[in-house]
Backbone as XML, in Angstrom:
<?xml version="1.0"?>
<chain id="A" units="angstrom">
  <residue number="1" name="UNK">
    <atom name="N" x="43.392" y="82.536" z="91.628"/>
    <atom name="CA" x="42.233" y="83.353" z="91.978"/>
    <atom name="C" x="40.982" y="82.639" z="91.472"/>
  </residue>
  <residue number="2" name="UNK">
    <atom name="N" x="40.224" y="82.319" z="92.333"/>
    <atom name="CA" x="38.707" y="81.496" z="91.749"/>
    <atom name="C" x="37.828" y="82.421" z="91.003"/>
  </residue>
  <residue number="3" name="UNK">
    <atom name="N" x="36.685" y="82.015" z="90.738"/>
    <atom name="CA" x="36.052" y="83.436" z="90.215"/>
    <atom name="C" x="35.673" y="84.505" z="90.919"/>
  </residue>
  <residue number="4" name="UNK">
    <atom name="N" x="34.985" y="83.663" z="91.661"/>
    <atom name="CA" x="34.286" y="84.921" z="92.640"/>
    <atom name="C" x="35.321" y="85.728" z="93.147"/>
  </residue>
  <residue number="5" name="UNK">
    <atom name="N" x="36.488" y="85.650" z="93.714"/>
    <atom name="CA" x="37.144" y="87.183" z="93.408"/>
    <atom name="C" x="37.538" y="87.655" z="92.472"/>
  </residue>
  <residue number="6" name="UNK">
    <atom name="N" x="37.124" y="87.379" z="91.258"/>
    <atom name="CA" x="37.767" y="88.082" z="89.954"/>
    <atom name="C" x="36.272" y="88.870" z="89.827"/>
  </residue>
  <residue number="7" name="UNK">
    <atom name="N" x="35.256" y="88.388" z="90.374"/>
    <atom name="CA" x="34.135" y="89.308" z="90.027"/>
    <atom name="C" x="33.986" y="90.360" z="91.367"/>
  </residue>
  <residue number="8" name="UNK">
    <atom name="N" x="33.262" y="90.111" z="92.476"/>
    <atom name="CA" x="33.934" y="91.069" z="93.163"/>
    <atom name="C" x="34.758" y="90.879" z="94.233"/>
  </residue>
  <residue number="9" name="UNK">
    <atom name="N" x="34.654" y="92.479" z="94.854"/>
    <atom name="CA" x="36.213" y="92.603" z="95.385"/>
    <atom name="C" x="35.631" y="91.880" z="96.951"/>
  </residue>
  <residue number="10" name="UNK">
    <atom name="N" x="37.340" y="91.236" z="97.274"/>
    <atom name="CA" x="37.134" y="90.692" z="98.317"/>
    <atom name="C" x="36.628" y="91.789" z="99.551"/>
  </residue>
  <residue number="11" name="UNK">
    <atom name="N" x="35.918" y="91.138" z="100.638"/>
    <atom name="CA" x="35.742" y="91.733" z="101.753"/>
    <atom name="C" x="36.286" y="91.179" z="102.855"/>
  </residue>
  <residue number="12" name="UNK">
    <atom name="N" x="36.838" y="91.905" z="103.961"/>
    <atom name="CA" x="37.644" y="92.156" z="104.885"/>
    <atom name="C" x="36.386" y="92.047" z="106.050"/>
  </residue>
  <residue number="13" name="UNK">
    <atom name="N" x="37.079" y="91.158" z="107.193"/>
    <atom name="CA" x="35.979" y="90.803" z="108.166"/>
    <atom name="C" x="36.388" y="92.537" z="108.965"/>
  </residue>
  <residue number="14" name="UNK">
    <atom name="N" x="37.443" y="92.900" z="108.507"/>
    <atom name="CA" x="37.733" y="94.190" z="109.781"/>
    <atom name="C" x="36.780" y="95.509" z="108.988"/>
  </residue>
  <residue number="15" name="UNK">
    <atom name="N" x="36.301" y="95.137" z="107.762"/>
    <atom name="CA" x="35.608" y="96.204" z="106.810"/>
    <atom name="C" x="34.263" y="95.439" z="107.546"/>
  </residue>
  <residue number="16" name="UNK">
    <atom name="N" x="33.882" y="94.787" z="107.479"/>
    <atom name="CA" x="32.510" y="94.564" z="107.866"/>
    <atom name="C" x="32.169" y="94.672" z="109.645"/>
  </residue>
  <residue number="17" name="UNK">
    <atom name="N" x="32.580" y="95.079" z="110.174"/>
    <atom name="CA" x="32.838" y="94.890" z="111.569"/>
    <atom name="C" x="33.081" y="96.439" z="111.831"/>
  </residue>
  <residue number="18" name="UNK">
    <atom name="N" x="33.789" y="97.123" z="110.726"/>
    <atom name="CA" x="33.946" y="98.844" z="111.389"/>
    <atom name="C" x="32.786" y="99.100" z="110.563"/>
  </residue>
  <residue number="19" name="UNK">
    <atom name="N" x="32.123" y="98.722" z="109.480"/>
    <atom name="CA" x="30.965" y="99.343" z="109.233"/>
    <atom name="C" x="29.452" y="98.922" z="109.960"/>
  </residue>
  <residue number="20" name="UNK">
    <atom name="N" x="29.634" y="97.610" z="110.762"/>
    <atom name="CA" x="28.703" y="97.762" z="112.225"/>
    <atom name="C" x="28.961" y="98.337" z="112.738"/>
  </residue>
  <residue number="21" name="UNK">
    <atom name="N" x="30.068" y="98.669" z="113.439"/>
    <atom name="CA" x="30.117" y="99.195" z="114.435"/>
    <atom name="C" x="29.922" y="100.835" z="114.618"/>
  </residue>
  <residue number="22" name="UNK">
    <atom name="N" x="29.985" y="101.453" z="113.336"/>
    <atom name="CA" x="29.666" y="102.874" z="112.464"/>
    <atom name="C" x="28.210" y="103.186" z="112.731"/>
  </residue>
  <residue number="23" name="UNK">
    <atom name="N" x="27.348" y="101.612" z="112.515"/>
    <atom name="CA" x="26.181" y="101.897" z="112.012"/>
    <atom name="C" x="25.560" y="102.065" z="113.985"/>
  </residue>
  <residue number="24" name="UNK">
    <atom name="N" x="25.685" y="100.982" z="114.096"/>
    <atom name="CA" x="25.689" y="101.312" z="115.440"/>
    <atom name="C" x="25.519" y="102.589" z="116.681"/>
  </residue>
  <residue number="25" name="UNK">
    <atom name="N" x="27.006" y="103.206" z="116.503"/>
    <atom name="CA" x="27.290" y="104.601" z="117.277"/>
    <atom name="C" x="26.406" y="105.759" z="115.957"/>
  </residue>
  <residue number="26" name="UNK">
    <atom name="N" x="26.161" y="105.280" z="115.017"/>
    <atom name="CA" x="25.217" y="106.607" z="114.555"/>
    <atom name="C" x="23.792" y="106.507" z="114.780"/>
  </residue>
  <residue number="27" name="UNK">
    <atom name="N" x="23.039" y="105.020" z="114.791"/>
    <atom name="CA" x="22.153" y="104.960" z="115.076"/>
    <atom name="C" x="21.376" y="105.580" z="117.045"/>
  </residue>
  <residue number="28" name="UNK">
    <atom name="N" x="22.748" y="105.035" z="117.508"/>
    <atom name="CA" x="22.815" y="105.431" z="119.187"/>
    <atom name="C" x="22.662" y="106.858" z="119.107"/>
  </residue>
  <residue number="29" name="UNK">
    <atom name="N" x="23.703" y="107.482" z="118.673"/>
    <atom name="CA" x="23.409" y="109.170" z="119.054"/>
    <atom name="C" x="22.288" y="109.958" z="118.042"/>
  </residue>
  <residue number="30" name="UNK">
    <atom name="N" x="21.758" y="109.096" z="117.254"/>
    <atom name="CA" x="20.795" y="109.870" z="116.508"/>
    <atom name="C" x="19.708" y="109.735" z="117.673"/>
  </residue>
  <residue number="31" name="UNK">
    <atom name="N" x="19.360" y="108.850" z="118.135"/>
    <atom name="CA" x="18.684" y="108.465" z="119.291"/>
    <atom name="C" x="18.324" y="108.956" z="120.730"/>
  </residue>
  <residue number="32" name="UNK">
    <atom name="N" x="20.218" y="109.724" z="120.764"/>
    <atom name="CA" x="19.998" y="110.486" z="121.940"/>
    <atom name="C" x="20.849" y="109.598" z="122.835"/>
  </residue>
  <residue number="33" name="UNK">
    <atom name="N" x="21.124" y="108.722" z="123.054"/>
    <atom name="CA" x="21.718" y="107.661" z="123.514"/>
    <atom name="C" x="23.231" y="107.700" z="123.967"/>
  </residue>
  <residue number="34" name="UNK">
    <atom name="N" x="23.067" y="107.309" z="125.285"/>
    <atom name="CA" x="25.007" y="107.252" z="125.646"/>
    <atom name="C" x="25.173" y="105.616" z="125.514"/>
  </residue>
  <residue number="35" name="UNK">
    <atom name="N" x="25.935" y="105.011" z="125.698"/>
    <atom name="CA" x="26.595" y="104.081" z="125.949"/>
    <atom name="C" x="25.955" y="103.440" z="126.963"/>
  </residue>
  <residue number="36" name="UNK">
    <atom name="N" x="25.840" y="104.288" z="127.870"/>
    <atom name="CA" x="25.280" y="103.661" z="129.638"/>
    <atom name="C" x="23.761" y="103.001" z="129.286"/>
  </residue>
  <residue number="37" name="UNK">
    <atom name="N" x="23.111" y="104.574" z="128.328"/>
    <atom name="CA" x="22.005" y="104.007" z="127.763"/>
    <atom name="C" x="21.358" y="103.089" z="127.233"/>
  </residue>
  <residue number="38" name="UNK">
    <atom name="N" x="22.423" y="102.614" z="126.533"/>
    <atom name="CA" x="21.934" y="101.744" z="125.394"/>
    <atom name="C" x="22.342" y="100.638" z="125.896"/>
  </residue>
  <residue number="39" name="UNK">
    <atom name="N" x="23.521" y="100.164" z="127.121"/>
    <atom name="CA" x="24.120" y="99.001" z="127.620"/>
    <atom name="C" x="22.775" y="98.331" z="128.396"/>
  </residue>
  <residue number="40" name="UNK">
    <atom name="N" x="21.965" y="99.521" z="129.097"/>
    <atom name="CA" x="20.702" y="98.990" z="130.305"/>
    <atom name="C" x="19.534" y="98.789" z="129.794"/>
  </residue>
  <residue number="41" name="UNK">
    <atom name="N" x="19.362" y="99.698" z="128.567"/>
    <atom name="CA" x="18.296" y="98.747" z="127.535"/>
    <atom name="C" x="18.597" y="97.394" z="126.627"/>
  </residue>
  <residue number="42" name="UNK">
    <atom name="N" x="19.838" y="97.315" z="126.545"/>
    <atom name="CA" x="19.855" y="95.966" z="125.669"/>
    <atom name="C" x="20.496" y="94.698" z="126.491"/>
  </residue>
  <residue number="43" name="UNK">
    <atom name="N" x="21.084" y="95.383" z="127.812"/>
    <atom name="CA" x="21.827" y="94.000" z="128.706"/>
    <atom name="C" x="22.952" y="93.498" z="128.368"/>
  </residue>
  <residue number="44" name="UNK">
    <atom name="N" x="23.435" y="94.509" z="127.722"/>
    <atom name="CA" x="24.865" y="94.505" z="126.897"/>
    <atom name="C" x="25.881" y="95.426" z="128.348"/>
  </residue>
  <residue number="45" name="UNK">
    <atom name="N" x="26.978" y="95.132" z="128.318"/>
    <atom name="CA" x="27.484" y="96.135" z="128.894"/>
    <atom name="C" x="28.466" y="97.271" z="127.906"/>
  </residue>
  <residue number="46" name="UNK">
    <atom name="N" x="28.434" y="98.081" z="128.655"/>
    <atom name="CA" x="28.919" y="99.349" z="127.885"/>
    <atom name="C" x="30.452" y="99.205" z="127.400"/>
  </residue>
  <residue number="47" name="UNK">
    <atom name="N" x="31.162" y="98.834" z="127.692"/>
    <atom name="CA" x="32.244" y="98.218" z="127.490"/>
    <atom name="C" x="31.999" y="97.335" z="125.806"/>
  </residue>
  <residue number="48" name="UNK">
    <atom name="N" x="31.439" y="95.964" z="125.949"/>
    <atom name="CA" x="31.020" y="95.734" z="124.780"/>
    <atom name="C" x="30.507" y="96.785" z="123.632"/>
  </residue>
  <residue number="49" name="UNK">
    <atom name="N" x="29.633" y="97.246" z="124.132"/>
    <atom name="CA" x="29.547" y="98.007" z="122.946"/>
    <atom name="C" x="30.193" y="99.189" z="122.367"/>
  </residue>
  <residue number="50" name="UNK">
    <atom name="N" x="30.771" y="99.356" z="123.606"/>
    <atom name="CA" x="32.271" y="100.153" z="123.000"/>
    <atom name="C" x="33.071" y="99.546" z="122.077"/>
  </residue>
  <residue number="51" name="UNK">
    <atom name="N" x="33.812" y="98.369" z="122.413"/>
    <atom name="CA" x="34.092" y="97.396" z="121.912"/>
    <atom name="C" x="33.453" y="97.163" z="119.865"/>
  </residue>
  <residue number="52" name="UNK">
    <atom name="N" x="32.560" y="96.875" z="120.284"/>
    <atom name="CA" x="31.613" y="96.844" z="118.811"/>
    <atom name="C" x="31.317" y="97.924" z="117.700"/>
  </residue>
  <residue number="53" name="UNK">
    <atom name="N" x="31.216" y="99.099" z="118.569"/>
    <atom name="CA" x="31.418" y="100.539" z="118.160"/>
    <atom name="C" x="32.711" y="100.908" z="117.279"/>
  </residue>
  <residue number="54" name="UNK">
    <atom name="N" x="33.703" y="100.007" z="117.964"/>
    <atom name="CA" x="35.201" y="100.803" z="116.986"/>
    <atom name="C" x="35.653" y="99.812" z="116.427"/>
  </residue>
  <residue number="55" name="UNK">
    <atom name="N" x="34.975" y="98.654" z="116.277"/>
    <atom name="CA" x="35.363" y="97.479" z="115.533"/>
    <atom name="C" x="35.720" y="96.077" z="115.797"/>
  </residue>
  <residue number="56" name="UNK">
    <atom name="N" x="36.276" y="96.123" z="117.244"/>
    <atom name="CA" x="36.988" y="95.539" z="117.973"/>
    <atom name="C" x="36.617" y="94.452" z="118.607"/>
  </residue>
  <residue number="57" name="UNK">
    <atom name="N" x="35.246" y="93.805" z="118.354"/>
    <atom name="CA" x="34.520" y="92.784" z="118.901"/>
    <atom name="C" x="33.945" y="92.184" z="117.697"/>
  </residue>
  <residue number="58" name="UNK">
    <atom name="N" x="33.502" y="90.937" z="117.564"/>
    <atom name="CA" x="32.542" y="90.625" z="116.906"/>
    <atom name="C" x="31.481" y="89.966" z="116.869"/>
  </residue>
  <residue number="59" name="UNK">
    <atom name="N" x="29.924" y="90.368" z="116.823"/>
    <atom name="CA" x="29.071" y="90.306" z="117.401"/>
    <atom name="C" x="28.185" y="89.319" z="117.021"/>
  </residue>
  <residue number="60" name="UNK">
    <atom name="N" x="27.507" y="88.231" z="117.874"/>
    <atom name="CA" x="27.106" y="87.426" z="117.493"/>
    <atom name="C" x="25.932" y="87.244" z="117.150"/>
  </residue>
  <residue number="61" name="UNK">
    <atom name="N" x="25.247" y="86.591" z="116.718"/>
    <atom name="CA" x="23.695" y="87.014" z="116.024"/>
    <atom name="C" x="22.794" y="87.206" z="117.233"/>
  </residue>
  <residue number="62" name="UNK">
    <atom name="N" x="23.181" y="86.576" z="118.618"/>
    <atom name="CA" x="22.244" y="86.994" z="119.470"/>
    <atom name="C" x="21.916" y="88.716" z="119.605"/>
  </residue>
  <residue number="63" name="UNK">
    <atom name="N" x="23.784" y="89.106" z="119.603"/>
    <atom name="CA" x="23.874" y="90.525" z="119.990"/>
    <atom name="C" x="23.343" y="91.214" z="119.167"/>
  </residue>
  <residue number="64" name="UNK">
    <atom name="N" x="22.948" y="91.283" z="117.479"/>
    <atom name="CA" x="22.520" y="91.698" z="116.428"/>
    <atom name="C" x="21.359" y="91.807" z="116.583"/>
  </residue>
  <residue number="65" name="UNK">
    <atom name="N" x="20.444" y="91.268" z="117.307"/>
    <atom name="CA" x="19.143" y="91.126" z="117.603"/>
    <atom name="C" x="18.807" y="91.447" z="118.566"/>
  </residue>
  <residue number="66" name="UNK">
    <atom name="N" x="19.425" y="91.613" z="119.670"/>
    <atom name="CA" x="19.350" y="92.879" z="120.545"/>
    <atom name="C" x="19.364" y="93.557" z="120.620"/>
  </residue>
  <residue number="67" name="UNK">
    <atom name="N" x="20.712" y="94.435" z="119.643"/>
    <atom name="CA" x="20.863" y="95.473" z="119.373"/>
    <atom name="C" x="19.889" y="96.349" z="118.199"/>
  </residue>
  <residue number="68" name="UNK">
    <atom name="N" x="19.224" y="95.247" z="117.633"/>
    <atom name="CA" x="17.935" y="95.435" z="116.461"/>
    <atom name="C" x="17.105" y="96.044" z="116.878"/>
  </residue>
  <residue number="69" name="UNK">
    <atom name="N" x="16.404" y="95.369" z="118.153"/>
    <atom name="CA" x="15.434" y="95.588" z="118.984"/>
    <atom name="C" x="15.394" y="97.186" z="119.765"/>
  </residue>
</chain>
């Protein structure tokens, strides 16, 4: 074990990826926002961000900045 995991705890790419994708679908429906919505404002398709929503994709810094926007 090197240090840095003896100091902290490891992270899990599937922990960082369901907590985008969390942040995501709460930010969307706080918004008001379906899926369809948010696919034709960002040029994403809805599918993807379904996808991204439950964890299941992982998003690349372009998409992060789209989805920022």
């Amino acid at each position: 074990m090197d240090k840095v995991e003896r100091v902290a705890p490891r992270i899990e790419m599937a922990d960082i990826l369901t907590t985008i994708g969390v942040t995501i679908r709460r930010l969307r429906i706080e918004k008001g926002m379906t899926l369809r919505d948010l696919a034709e404002r960002t040029q994403l398709s809805a599918s993807m961000i379904s996808l991204l929503e439950r964890g299941r994709a992982s998003p690349s810094i372009g998409t992060m900045v789209v989805l920022a926007h």
